[in-house]
C-alpha positions as CSV (number, residue, x, y, z in Angstrom):
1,X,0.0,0.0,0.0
2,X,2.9,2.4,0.6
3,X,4.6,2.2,-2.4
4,X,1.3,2.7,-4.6
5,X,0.6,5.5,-2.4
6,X,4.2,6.7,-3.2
7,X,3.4,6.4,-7.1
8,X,-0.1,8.4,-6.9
9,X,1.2,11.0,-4.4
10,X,4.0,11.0,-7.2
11,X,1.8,11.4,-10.1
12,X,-0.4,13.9,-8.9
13,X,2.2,16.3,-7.9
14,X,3.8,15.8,-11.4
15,X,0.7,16.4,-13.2
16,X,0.1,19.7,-11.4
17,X,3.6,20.9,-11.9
18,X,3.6,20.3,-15.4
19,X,0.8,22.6,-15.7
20,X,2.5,25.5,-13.8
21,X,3.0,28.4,-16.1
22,X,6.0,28.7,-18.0
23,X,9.3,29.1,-15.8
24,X,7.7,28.6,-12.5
25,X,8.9,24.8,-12.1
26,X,12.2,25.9,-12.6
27,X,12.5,29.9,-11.3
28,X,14.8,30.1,-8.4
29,X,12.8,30.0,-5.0
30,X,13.9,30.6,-1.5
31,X,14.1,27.0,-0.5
32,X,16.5,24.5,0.2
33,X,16.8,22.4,-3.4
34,X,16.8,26.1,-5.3
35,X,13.3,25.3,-7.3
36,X,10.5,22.8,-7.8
37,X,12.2,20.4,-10.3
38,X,15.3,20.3,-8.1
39,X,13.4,19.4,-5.5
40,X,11.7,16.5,-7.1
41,X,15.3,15.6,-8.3
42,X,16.1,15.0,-5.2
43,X,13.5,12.5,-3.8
44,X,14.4,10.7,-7.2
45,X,18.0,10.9,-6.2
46,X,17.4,9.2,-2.8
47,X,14.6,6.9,-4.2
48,X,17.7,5.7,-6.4
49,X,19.9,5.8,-3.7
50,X,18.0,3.1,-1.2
51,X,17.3,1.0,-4.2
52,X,20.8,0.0,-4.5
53,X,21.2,-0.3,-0.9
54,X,18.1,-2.8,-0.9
55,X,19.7,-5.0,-3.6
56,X,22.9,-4.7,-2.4
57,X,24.1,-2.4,-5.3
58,X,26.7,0.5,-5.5
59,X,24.4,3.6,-6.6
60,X,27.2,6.0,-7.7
61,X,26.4,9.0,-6.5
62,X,28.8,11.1,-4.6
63,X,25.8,13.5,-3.3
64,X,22.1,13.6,-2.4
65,X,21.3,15.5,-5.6
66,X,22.6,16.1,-8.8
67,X,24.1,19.6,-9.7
68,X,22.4,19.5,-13.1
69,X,18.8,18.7,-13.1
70,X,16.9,16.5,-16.4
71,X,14.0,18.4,-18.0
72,X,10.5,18.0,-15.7
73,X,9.3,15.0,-18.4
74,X,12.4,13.0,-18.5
75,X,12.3,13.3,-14.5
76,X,8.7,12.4,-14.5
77,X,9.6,9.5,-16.5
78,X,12.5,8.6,-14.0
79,X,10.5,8.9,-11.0
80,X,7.4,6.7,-12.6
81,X,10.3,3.8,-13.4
82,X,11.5,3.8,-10.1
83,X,7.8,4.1,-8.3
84,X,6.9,1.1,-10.6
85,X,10.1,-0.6,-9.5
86,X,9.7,0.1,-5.8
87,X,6.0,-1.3,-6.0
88,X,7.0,-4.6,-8.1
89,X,9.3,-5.5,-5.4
90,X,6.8,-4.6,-2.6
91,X,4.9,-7.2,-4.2
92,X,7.6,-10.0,-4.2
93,X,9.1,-9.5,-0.4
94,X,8.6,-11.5,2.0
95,X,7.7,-10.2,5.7
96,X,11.1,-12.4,6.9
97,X,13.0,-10.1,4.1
98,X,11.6,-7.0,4.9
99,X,13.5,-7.5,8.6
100,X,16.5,-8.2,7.2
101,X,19.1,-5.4,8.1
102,X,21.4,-4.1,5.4
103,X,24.2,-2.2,5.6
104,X,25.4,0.7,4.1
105,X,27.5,3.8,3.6
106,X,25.7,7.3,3.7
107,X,26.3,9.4,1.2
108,X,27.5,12.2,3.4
109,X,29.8,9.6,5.0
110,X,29.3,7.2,7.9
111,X,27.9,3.5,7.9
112,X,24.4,2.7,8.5
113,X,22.0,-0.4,8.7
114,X,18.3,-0.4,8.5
115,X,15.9,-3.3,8.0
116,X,14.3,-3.4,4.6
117,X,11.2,-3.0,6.1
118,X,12.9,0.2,7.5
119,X,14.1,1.3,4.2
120,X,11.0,1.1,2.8
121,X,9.4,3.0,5.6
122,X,12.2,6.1,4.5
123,X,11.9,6.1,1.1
124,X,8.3,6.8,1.6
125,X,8.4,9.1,4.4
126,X,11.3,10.9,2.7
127,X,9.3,11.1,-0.4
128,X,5.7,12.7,1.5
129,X,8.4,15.2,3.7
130,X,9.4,16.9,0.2
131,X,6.6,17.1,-1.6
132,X,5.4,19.4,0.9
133,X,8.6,21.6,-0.1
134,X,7.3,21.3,-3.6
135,X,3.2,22.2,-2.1
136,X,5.1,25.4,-0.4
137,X,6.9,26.4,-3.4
138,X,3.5,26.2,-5.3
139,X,1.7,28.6,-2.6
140,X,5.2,31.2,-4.0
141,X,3.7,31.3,-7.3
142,X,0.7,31.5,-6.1
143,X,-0.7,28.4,-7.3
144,X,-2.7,25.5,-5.3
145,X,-0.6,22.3,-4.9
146,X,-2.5,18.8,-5.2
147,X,-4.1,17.2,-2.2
148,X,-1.7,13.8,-1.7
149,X,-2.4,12.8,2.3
150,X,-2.4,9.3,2.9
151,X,-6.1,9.5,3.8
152,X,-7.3,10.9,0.1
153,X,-5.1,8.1,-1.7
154,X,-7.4,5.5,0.7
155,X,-10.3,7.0,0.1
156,X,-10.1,7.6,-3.8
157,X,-8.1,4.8,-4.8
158,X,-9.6,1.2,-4.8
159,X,-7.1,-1.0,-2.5
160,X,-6.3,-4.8,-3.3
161,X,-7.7,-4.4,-7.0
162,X,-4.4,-5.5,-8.2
């Protein structure tokens, strides 16, 4: 349910940015990830990031975002790969997997070790933290940012239809 939560949440906040006005995705804002696309760089960045870590992978990047950012519609395509990716294996782990601890090296240095389970959990919560950076950049246009709590995706998207 998380990770097809993940995907919509995704989707509607890439619909409504692609129908910003001309610039605005992109115009330099007084946050931390310097405009809406950069922002949703990032989550795709860290999505990418604890991907590899949950398949034992090296993810080779030296940084949790990337100096140059795609186009919004190559990202969107990007992010909708990995969302797809992140609910196919949803699908095939097993609840003895999911407490499995990995380790891993942070990006910004240090070890770490979560359970999969955990890792999950982040990617997710990681994910829902900034897109509200992206919902307070919108209110800087001023524009109105999607509705993409938890409770809406439950209550407007059929569960277990799979």
């Amino acid at each position: 349910m998380l990770t097809r939560y993940n995907a919509w949440a995704d989707r509607l906040i890439f619909d409504a940015v692609a129908k910003l006005p001309e610039g605005e995705a992109t115009k330099p804002r007084p946050s931390l990830f310097k405009n809406i696309v950069h922002t949703l760089n990032h989550n795709y960045v860290i999505d990418r990031i604890f991907q590899a870590h949950l398949q034992g992978k090296e993810h080779g990047f030296t940084a949790r975002n990337t100096e140059a950012t795609p186009p919004l519609q190559e990202l969107r395509q990007a992010q909708e790969a990995i969302d797809g990716w992140y609910v196919e294996w949803s699908d095939r782990i097993t609840e003895a997997a999911l407490d499995e601890k990995v380790s891993f090296a942070f990006v910004g240095g240090g070890q770490g070790a979560m359970t999969r389970g955990e890792m999950l959990l982040h990617v997710v919560n990681h994910t829902t933290y900034h897109r509200g950076f992206v919902a307070d950049l919108f209110f800087q246009i001023p524009a109105r940012p999607p509705t993409t709590d938890l409770p809406v995706f439950l209550r407007d998207v059929p569960q277990g239809l799979d």
